[in-house]
MDAnalysis code that builds the backbone (N, CA, C; Angstrom):
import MDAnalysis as mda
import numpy as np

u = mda.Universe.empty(135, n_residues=45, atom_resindex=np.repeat(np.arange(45), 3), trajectory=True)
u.add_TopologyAttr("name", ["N", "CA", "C"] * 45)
u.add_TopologyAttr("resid", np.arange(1, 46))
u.add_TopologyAttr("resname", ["UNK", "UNK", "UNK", "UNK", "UNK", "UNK", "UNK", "UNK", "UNK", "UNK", "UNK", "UNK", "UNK", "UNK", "UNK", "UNK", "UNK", "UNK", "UNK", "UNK", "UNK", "UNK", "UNK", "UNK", "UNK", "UNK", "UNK", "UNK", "UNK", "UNK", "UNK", "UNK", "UNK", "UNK", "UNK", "UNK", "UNK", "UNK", "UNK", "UNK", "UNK", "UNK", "UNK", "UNK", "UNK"])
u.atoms.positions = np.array([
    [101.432, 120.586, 102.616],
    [101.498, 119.115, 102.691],
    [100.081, 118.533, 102.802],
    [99.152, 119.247, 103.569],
    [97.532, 118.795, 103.361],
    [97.327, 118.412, 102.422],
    [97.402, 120.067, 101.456],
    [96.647, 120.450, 100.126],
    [97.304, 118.406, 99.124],
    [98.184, 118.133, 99.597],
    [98.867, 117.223, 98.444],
    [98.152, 115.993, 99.277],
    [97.543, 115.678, 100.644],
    [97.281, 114.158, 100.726],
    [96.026, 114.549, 100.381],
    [95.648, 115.463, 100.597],
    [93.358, 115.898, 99.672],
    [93.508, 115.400, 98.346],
    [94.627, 116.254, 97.941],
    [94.447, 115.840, 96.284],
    [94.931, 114.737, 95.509],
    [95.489, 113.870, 96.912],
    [95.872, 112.074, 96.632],
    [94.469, 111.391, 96.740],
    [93.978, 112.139, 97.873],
    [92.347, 111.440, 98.429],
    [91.774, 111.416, 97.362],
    [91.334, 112.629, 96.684],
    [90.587, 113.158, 96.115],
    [90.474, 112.604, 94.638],
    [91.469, 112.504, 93.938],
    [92.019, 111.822, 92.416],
    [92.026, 110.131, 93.040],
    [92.038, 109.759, 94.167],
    [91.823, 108.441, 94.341],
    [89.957, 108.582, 94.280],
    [89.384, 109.148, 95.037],
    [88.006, 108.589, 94.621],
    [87.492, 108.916, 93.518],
    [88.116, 109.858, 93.073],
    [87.334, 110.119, 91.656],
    [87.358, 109.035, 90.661],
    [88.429, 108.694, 90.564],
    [88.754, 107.486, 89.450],
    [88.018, 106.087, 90.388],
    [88.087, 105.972, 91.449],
    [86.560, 105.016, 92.309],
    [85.234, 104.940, 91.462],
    [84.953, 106.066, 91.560],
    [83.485, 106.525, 90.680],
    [83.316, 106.599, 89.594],
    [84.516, 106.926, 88.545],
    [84.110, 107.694, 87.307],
    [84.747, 105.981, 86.760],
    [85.996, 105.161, 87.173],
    [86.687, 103.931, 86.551],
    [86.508, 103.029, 87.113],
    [85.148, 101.960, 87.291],
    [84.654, 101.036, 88.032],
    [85.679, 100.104, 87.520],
    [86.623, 100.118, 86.859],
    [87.280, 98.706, 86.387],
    [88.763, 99.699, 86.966],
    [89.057, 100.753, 87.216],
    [90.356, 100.644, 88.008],
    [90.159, 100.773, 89.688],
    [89.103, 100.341, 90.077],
    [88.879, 99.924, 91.517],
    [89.625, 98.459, 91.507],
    [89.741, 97.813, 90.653],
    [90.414, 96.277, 90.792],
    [91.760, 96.579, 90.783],
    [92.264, 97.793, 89.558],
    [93.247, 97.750, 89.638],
    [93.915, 98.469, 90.903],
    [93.396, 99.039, 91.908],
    [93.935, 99.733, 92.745],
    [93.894, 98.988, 93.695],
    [92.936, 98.271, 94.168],
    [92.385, 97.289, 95.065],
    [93.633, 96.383, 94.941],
    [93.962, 95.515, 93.397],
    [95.088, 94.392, 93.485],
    [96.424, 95.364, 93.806],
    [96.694, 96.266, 93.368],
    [98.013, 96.889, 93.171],
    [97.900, 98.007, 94.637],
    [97.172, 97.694, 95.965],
    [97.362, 98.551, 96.910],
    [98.135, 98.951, 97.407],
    [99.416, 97.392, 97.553],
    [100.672, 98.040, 98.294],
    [101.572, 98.836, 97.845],
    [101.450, 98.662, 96.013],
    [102.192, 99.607, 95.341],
    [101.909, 101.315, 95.258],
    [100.458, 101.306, 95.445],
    [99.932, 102.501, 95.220],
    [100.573, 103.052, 96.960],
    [100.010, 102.311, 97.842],
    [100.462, 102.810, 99.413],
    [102.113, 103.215, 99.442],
    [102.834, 102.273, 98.617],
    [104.547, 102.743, 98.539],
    [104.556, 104.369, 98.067],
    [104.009, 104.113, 96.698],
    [104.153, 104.826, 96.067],
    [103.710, 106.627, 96.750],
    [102.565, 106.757, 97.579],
    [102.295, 107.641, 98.664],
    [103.010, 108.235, 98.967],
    [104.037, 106.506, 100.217],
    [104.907, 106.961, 101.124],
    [106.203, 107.465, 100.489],
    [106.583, 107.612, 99.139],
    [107.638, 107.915, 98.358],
    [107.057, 109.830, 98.295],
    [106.079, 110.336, 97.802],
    [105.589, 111.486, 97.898],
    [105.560, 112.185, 99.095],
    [104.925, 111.536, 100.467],
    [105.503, 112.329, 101.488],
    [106.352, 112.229, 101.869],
    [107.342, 111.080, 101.902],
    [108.836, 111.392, 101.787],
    [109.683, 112.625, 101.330],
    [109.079, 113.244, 99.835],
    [109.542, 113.960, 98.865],
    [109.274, 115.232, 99.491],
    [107.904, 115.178, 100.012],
    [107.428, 116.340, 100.455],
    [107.995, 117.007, 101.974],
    [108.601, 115.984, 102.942],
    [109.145, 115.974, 103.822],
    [110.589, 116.812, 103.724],
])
């Protein structure tokens, strides 16, 4: 269950750095992305 929130962390900053124009989109669409999380550790639960 770690290994899967690192590699949520992790594919979130990358696309930070490498997609300066999907920082807006993540930034506007946060609560969806945060649902969307809590739907995965749900799954993982």
């Amino acid at each position: 269950t770690n290994c899967s929130v690192l590699l949520c962390i992790t594919v979130t900053y990358l696309i930070f750095i490498v997609h300066p124009e999907a920082r807006v989109l993540i930034l506007g669409q946060i609560e969806l992305w945060l649902l969307y999380l809590l739907v995965v550790f749900q799954q993982l639960k």
